[in-house]
Backbone as a ProteinNet text record, in pm:
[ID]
protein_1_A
[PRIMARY]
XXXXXXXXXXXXXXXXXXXXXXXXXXXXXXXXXXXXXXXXXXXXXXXXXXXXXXXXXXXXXXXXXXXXXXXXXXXXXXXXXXXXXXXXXXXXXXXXXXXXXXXXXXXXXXXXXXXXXXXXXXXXXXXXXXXXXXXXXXXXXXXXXXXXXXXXXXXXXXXXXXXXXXXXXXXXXXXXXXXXXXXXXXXXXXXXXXXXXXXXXXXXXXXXXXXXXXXXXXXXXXXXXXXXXXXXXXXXXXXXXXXXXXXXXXXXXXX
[TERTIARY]
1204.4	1196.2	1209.9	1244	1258.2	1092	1147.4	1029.5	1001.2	1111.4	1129.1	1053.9	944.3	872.5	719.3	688.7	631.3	587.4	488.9	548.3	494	560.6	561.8	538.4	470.1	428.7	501.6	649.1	715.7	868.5	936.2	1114.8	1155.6	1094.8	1202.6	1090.3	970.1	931.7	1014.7	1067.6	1153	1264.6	1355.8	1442.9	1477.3	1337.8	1320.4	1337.4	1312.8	1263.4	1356.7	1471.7	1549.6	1677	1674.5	1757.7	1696.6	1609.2	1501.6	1563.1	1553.5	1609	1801.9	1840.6	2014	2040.4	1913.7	1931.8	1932.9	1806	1790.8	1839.3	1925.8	2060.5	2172.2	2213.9	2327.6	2312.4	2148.4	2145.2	2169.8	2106.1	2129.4	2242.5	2303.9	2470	2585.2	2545.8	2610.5	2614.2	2480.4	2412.5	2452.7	2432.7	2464.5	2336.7	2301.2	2196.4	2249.3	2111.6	2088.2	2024.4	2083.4	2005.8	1952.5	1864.1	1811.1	1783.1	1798.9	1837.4	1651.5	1688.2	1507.3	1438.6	1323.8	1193.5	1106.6	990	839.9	778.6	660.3	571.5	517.3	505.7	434.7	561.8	685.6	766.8	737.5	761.5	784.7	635.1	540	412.3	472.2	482	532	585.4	725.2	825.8	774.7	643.7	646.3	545.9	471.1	398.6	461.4	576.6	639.3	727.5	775	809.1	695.1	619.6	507	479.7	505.2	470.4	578	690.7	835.3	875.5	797.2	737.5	895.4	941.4	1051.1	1013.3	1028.1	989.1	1062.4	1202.8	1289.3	1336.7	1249.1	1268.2	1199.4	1231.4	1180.8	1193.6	1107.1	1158.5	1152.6	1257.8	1290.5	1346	1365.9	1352.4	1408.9	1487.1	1569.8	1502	1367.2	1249.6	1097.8	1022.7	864.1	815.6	729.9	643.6	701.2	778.5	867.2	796.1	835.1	767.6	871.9	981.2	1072	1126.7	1170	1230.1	1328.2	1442.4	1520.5	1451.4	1471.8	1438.9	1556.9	1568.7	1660.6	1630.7	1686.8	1655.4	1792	1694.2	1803.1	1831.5	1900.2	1970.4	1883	1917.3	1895.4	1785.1	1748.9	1653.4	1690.7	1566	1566.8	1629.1	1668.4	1701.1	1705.2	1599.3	1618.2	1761.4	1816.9	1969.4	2091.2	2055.2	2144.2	2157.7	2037.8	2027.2	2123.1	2178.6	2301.8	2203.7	2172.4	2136.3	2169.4	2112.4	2235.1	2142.8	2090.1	2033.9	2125.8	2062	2193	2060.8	2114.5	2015.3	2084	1968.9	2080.7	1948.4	2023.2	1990.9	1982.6	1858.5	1866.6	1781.8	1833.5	1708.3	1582.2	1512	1339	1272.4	1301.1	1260.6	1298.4	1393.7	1435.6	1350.1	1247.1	1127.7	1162.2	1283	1310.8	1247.9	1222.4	1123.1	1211.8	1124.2	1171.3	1247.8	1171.3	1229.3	1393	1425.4	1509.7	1628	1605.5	1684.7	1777.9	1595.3	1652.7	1739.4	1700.3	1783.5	1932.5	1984.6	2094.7	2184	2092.5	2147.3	2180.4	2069.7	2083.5	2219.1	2215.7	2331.3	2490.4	2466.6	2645.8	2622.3	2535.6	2544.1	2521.4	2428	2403.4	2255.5	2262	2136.8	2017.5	1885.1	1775.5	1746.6	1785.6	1783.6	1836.1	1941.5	2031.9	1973.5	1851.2	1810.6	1638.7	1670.5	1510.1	1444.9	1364.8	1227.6	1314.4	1262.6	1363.7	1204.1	1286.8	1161.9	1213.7	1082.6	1140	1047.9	1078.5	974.5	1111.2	1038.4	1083.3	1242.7	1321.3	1476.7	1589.5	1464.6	1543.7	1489.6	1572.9	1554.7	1613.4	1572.2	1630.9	1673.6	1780.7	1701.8	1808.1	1734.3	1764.2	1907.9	1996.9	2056	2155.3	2196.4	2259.6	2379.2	2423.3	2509.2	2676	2702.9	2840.1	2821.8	2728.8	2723.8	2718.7	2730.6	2685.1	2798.6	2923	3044.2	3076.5	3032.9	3033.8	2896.9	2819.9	2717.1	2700.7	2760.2	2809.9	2957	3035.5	3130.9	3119.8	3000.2	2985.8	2887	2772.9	2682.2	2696.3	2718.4	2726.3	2557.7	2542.2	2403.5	2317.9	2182.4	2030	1987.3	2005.1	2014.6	2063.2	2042	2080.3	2124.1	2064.5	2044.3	2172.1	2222.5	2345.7	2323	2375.6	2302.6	2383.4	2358.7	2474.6	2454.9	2551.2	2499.4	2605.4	2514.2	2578.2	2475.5	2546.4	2431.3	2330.8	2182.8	2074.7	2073.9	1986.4	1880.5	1781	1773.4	1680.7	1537.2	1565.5	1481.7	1405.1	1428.4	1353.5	1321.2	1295	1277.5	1151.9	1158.2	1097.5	964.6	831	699	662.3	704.1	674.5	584.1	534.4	478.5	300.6	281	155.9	111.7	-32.9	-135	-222.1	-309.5	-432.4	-535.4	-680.5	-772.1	-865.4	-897	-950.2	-1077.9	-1175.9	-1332.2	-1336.2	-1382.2	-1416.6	-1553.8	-1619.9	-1724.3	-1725.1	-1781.2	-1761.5	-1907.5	-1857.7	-1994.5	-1976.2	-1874.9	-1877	-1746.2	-1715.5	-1581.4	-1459.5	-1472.6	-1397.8	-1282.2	-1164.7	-1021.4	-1029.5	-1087.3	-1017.6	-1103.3	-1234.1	-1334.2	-1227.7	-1166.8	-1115.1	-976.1	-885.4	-758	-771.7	-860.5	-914.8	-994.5	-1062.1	-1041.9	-956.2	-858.7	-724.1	-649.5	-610	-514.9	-586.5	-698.7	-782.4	-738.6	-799.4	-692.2	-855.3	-836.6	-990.9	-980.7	-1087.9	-1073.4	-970.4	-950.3	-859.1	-752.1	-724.7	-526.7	-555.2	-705.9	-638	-602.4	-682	-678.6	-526.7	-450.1	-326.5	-243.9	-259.1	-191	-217.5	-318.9	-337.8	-277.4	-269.7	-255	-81.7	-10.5	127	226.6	139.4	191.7	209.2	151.4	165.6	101.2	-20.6	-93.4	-74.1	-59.3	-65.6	-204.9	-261.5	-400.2	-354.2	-355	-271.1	-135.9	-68.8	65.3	99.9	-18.9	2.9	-64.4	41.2	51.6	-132.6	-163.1	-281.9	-332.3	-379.6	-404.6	-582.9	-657.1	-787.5	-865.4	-921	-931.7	-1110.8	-1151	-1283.1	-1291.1	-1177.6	-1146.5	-1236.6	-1300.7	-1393.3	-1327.6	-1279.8	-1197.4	-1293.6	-1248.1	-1296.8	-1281.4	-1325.1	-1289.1	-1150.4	-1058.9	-941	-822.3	-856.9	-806.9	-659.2	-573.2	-386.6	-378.2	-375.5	-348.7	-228.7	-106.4	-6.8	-4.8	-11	-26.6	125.1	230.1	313.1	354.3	435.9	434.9	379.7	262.8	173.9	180.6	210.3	224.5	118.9	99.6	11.5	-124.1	-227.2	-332.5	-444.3	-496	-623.1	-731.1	-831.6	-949.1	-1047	-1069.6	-1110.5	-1231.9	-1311.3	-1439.6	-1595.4	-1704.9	-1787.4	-1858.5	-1851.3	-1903.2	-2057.4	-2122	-2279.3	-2263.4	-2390.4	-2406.9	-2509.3	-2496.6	-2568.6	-2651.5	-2755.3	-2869.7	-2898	-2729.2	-2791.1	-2762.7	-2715.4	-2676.4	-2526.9	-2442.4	-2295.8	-2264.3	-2117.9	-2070.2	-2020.5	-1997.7	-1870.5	-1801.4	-1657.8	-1562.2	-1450.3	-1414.9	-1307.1	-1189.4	-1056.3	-917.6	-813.4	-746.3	-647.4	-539.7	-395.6	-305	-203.4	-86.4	8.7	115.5	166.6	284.7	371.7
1855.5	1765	1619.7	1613.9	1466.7	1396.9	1236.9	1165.8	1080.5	1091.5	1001.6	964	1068.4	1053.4	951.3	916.2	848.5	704.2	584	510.3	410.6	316.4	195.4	65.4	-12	-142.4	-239.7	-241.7	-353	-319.2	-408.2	-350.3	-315.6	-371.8	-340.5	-234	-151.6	-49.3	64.7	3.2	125.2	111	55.7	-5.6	100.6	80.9	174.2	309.3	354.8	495.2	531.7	472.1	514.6	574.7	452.3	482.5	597.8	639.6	764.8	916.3	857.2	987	980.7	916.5	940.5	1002	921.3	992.9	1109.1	1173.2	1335.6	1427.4	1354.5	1426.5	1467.4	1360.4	1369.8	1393.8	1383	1508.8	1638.2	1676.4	1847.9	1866.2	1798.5	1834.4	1856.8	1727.7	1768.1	1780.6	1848.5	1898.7	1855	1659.8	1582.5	1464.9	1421.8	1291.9	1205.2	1153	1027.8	948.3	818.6	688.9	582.2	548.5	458.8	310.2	182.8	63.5	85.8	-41.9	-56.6	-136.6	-96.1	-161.9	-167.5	-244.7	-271.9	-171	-151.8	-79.2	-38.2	-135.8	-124	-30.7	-46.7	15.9	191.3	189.1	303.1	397.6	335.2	399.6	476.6	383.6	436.1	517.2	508.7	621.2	750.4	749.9	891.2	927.8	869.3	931.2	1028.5	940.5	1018.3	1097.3	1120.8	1225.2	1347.9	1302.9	1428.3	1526.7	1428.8	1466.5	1530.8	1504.3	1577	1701.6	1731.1	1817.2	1865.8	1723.3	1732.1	1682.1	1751.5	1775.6	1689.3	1687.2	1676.1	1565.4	1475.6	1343.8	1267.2	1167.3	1099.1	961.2	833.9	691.3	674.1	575.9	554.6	439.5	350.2	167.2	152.7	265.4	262.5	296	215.7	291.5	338	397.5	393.9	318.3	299.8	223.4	81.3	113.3	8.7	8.1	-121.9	-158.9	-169.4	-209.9	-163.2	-41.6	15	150.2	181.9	239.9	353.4	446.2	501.6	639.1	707.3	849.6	934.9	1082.3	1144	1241.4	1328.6	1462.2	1537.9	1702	1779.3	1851.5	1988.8	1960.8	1990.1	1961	1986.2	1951.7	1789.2	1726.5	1553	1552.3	1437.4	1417.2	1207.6	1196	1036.7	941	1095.4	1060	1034.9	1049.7	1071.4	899.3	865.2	754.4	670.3	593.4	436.6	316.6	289.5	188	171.6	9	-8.6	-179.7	-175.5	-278.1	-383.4	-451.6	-590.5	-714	-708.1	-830.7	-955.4	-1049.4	-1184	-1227.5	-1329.7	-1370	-1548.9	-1567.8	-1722	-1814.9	-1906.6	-1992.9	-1982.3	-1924.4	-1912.1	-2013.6	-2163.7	-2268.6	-2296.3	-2226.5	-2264.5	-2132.5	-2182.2	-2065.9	-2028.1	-1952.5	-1940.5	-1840.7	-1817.3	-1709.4	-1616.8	-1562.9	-1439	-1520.3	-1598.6	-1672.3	-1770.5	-1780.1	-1836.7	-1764.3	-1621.1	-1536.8	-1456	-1438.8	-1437	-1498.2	-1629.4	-1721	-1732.5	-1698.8	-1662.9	-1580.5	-1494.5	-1348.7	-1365.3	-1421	-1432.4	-1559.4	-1606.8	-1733.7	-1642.1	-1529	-1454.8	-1379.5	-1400.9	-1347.2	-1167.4	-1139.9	-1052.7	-992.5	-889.2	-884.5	-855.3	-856.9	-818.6	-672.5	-648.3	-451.3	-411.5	-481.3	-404.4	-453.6	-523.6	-568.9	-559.7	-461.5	-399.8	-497.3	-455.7	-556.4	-671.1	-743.4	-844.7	-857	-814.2	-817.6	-948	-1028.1	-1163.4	-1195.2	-1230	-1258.9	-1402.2	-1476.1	-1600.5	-1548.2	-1621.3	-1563.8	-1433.9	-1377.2	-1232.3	-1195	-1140.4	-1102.7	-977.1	-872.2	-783.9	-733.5	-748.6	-721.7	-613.6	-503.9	-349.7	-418.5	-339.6	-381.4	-259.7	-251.3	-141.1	-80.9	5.7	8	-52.6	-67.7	-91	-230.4	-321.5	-429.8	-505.4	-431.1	-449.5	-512.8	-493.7	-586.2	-700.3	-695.3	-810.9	-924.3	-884	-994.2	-1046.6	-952.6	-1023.3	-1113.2	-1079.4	-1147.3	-1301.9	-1301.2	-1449.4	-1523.4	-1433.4	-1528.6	-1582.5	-1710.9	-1740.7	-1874.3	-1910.3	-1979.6	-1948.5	-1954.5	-1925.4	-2106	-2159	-2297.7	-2379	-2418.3	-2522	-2451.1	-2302.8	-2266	-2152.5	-2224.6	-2094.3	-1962.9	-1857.3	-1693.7	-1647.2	-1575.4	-1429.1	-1326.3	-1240	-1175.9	-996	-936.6	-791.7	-690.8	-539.7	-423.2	-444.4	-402	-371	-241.3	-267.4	-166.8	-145.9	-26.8	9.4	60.7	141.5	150.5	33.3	-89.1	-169.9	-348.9	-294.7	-368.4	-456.7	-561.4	-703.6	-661.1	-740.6	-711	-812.7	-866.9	-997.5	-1102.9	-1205.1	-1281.8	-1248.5	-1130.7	-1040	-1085.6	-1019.5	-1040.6	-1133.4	-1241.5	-1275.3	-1241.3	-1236.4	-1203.7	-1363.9	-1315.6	-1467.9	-1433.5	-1490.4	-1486.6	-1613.2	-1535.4	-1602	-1576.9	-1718.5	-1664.1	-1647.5	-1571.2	-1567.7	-1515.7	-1515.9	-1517.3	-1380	-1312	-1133.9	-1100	-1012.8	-920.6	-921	-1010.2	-1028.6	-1057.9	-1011.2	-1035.3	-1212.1	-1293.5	-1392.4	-1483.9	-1452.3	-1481.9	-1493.5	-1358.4	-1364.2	-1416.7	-1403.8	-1480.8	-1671.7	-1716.8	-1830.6	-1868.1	-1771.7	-1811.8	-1820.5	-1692.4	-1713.3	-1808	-1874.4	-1943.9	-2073.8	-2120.1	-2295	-2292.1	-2223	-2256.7	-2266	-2347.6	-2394.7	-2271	-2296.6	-2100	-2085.3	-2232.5	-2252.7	-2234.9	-2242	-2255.1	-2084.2	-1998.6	-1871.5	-1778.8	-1810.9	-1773.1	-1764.9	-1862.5	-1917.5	-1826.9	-1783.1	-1726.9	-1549.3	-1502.4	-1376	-1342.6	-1433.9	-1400.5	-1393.5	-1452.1	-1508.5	-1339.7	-1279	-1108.8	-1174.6	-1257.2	-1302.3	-1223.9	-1124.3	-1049.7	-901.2	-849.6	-678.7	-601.9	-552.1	-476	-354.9	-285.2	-111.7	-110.2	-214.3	-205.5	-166.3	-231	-204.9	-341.6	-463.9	-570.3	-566	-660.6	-661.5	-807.6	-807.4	-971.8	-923.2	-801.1	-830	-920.5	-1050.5	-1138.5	-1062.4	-1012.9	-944.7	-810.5	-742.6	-647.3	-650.3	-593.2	-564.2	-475.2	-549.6	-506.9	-412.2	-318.4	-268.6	-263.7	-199.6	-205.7	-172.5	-241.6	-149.7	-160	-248.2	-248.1	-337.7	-324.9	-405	-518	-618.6	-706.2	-804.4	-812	-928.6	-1056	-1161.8	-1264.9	-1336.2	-1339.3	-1408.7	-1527.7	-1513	-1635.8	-1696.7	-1595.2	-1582	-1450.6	-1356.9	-1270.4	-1134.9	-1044.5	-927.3	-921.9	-892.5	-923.1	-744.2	-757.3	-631.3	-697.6	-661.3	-650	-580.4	-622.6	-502.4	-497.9	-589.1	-537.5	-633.4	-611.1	-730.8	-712.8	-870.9	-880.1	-895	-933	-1030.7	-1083.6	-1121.3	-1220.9	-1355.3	-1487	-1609.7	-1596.4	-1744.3	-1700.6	-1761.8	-1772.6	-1779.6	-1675.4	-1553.3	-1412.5	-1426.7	-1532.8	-1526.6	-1359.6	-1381.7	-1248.1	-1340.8	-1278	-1352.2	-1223.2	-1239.6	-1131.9	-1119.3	-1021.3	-1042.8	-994.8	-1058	-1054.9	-1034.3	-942.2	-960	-997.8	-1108.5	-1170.4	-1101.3	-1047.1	-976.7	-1096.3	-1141.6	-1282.9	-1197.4
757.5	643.9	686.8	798.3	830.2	858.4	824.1	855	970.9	1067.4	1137.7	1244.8	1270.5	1312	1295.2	1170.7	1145.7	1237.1	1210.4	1323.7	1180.8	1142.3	1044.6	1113.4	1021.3	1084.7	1025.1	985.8	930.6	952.6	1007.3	1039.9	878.5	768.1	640.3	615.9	597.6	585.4	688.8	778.3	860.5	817.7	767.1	687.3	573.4	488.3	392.9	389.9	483.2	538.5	583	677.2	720.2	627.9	471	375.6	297.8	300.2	207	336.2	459.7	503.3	520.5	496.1	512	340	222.6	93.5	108	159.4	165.7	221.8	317.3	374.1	307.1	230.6	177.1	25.4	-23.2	-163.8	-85.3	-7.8	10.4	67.8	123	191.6	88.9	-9	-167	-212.3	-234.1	-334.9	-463.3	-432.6	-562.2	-570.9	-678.8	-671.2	-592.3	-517.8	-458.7	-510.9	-577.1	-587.9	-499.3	-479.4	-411.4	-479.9	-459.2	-535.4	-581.5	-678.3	-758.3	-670	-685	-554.6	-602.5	-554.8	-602	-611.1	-693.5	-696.9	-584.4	-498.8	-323.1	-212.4	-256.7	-212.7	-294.1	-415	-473.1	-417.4	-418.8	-364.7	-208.7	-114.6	64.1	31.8	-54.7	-47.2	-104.3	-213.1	-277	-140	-104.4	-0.6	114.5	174.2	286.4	209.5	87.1	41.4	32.7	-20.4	-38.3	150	213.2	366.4	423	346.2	385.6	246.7	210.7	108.5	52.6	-17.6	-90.3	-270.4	-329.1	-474	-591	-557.9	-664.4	-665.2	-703.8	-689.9	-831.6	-876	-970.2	-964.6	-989.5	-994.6	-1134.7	-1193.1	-1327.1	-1323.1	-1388.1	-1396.7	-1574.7	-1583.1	-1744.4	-1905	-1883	-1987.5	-1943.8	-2010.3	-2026.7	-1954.7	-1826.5	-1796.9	-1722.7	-1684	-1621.6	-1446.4	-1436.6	-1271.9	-1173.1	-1210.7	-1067.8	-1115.7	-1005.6	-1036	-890.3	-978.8	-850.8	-857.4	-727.4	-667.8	-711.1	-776.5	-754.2	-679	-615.5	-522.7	-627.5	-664.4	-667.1	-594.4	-616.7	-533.2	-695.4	-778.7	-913.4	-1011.5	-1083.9	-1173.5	-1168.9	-1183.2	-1249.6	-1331.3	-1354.4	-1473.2	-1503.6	-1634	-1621.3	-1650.3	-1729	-1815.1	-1688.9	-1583.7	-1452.6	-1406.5	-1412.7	-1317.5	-1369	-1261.7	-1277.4	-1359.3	-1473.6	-1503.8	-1620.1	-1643.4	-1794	-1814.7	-1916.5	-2006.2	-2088.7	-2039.4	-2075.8	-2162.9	-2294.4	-2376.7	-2379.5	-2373.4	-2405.1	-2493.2	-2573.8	-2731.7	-2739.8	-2748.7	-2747.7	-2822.6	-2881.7	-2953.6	-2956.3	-3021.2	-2983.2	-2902.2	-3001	-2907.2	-2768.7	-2723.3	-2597.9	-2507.6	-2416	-2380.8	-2276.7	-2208.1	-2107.1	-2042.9	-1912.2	-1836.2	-1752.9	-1698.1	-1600.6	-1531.9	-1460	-1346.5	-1391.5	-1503.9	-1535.5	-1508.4	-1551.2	-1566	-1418.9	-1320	-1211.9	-1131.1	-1175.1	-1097.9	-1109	-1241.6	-1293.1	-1262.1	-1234.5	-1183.6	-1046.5	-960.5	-803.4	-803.4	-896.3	-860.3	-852.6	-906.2	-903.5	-768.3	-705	-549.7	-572.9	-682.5	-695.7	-607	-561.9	-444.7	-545.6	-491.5	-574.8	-610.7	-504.9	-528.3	-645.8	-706	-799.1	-928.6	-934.4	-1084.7	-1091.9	-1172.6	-1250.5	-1304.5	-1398.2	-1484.8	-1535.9	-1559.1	-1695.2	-1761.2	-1886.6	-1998.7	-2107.3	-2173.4	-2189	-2308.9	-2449.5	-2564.1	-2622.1	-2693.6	-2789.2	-2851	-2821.2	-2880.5	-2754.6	-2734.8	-2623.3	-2523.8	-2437.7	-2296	-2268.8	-2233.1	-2188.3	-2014.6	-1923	-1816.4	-1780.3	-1713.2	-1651.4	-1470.4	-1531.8	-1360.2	-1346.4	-1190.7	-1205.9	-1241	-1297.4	-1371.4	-1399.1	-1214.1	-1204.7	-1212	-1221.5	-1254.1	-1380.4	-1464.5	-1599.8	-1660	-1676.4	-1714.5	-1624	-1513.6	-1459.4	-1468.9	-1521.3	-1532.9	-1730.9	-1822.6	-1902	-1941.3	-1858.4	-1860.4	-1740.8	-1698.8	-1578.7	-1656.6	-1732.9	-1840.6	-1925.6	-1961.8	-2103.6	-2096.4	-2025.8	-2024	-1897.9	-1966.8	-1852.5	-1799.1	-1689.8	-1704.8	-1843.1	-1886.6	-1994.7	-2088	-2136.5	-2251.9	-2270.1	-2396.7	-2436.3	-2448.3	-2412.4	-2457.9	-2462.9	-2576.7	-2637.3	-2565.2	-2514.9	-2389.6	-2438.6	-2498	-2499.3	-2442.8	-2486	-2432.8	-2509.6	-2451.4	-2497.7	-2606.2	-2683.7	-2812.1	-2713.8	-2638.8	-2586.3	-2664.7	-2782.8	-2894.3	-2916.1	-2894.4	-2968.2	-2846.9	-2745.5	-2611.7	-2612.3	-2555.9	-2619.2	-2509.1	-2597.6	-2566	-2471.2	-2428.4	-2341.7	-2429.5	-2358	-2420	-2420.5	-2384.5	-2352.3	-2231.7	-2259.3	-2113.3	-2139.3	-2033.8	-2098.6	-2008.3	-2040.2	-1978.2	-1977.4	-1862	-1812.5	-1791.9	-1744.4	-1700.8	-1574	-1441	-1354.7	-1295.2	-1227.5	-1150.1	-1021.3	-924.7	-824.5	-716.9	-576.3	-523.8	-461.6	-484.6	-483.7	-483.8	-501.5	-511.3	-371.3	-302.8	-190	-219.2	-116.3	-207.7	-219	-141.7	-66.4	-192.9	-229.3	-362.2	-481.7	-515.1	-613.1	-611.4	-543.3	-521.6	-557.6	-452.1	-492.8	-635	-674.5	-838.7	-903.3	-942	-1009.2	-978	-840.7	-832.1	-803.6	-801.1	-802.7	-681.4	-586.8	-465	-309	-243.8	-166.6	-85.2	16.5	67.7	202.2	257.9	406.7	330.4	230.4	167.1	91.5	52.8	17.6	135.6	239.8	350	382	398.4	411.7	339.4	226.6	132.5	148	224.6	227.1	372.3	397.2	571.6	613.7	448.8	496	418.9	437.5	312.4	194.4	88.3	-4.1	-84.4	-64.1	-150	-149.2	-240.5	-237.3	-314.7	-248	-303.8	-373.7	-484.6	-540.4	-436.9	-453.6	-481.1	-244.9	-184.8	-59.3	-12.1	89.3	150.7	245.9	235.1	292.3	341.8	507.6	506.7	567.6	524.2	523	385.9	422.5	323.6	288.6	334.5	317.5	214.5	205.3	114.1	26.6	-38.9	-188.9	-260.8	-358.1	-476.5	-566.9	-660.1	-752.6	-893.6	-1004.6	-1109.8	-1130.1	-1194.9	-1232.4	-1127.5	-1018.6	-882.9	-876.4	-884.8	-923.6	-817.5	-808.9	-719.5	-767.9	-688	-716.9	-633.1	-629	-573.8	-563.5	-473.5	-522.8	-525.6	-637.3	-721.7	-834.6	-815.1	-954.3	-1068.6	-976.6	-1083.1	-1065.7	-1156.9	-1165.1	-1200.9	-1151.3	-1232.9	-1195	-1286.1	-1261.7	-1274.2	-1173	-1194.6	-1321.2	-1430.5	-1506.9	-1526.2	-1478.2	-1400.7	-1397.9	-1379.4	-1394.7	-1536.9	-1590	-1728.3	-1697.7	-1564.9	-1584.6	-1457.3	-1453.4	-1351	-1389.2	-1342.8	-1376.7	-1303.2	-1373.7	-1300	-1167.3	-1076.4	-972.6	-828.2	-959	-904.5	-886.9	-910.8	-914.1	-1031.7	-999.1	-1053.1	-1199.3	-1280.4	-1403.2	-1403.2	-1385.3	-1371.1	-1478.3	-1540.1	-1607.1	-1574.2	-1543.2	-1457.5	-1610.8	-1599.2	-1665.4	-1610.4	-1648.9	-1609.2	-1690.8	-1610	-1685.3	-1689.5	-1792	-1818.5	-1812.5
[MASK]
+++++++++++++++++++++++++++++++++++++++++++++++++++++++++++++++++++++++++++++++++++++++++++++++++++++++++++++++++++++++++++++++++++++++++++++++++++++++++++++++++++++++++++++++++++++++++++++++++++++++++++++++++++++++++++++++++++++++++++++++++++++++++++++++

């Protein structure tokens, strides 16, 4: 069952791996759950893979609700279970007018010297914020919050029932001179092609949730790309072409 054999092209992908096999040790030794902290989508992908190859079953990632993008890993010994996992939803409540973002929030959080591993999605609409962290942290990050930079916030447990929609998605229309990652990156971000270059080459881009610095890539319909610093976007596919055979593409932007 071990993976250790594998050979990885990144010290924190071996990093990773190494904590996925001391988990699966010590679920079956104690035949008790193993949690693993919350990770990217690009992480959660590697790990189900070399699970599937270490043809271990009883595993699930869960990120506190439905459709959530970071997620712990739990490994169990026993049937899954989502009701098992350490997590715990914490809302804070604030002036509508005051438009505070993800990034506000993070920053907040990272300021109590809290690591990134231990904090899931933060979901964020006009007035409320909800953000997922792990459980033993949860009285300690409402009792250190009382403001997100400037802004005062009421800070208790989450209504998971009723979890804020973000400020949505938008869909954009670009043109382009073909489906190349390095084509389309440089549309979304107004960015010349020596500085996207720059930006694909620095692990700044993930293609379906896996790091990539081929700038030639040909994307497809439907195809997940994160840019960071910018955020999530899909390809959702070609609308037309002008008449001077350019593409017009339509990108959805997840806010």
């Amino acid at each position: 069952m071990s993976l250790r054999t594998t050979v990885f092209t990144s010290d924190d992908d071996k990093q990773l791996i190494a904590r996925l096999n001391n988990g699966i040790d010590l679920c079956l030794t104690r035949q008790k759950p193993y949690f693993m902290p919350f990770m990217s989508e690009r992480k959660q992908a590697l790990l189900a893979s070399k699970l599937k190859k270490a043809y271990f079953d009883n595993y699930l990632f869960f990120g506190g609700y439905d459709d959530s993008e970071r997620k712990m890993l739990g490994l169990f010994f026993d049937e899954p279970s989502t009701s098992m996992f350490p997590i715990c939803g914490i809302e804070f409540s604030f002036r509508k007018c005051d438009r505070l973002t993800h990034r506000d929030f993070l920053g907040s959080l990272m300021s109590l010297g809290i690591e990134r591993e231990t904090v899931g999605d933060i979901l964020v609409e006009d007035g409320r914020a909800v953000v997922f962290v792990k459980a033993e942290l949860s009285d300690y990050v409402k009792s250190q919050i009382s403001k997100v930079g400037r802004v005062g916030v009421k800070v208790d447990d989450a209504d998971l029932s009723k979890l804020p929609q973000g400020r949505g998605v938008e869909e954009k229309t670009f043109i382009v001179s073909s489906l190349r990652l390095d084509n389309i990156v440089a549309a979304v971000c107004k960015l010349s092609r020596e500085k996207t270059k720059t930006v694909i080459m620095s692990d700044s881009v993930c293609v379906n949730f896996e790091e990539t610095k081929n700038v030639s890539f040909n994307l497809k319909g439907n195809d997940v790309f994160t840019i960071r610093g910018k955020g999530k976007f899909v390809l959702k596919g070609i609308l037309g072409t002008t008449g001077k055979g350019r593409m017009r593409i339509s990108v959805i932007h997840y806010k």
